[in-house]
N, C-alpha and C positions, 0 to 999 in steps of 0.2 A: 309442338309437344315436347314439353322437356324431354331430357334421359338421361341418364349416367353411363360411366363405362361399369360392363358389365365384367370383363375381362379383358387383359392384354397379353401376348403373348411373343418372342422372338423362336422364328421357328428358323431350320436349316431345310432349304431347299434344292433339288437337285439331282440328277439325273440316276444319281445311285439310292436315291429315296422318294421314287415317284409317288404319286397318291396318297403321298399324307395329306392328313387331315387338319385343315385348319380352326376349321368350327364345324360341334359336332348339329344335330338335328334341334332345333329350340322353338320352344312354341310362342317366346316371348324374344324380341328384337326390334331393335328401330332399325337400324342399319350397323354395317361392318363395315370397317375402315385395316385396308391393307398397303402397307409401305415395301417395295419395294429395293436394293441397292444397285448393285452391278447388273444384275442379269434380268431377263425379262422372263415371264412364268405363264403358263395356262392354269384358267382355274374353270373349276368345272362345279357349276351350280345343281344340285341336286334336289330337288325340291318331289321328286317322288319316292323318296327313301329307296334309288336303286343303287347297289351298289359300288363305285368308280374301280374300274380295274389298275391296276399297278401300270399299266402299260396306255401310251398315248395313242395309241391302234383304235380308229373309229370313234374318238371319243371328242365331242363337239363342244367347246367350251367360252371362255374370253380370253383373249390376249391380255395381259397388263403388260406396258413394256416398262424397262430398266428404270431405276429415278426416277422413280411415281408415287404418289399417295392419291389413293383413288376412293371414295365413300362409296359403297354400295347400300341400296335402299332396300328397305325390305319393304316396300310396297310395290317394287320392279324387278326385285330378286330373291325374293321369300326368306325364307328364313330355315330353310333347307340345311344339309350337311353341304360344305361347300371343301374341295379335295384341289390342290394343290402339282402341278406338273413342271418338273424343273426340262430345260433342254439338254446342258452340256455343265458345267460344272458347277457345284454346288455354293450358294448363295445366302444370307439369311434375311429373313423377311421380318417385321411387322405386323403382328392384328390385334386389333382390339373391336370387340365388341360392343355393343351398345343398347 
């Protein structure tokens, strides 16, 4: 199926700005592609529209680690709000949509 990028974005990620948001809820996606640099991140896939708390307390997600570019599918990963969790100091990321 072809696609295009639908958006690209450079975000700051990191311990003093947990639960941002990297892509909000979309009904139309093939997959997201996220780069990260130094540091490794949780992301927490959302696909029931509930809402990610600020804080990493209970909250079940994926690892991406450091020095990665990784495609997510949204035939495996929906196309949900997907939220962002830095560990120790702040980082910037990569995403682009598709």
């Amino acid at each position: 199926m072809p696609a295009k990028v639908a958006s690209t974005s450079v975000i700051a990620v990191g311990a003093s700005n947990n639960g941002i948001l990297l892509f909000p809820q979309s009904n139309y996606c093939s997959s997201r592609v996220i780069t990260t640099k130094e540091r490794a991140l949780l992301l927490v896939f959302d696909n029931n529209s509930v809402q990610a708390s600020s804080t990493l307390n209970s909250r079940f997600g994926h690892l991406q680690g450091a020095s990665t570019t990784v495609n997510y599918d949204s035939g495996v990963y929906g196309c949900g709000a997907v939220y962002a969790f830095g560990f120790d100091a702040t980082t910037s990321i990569t995403t682009s949509e598709y």
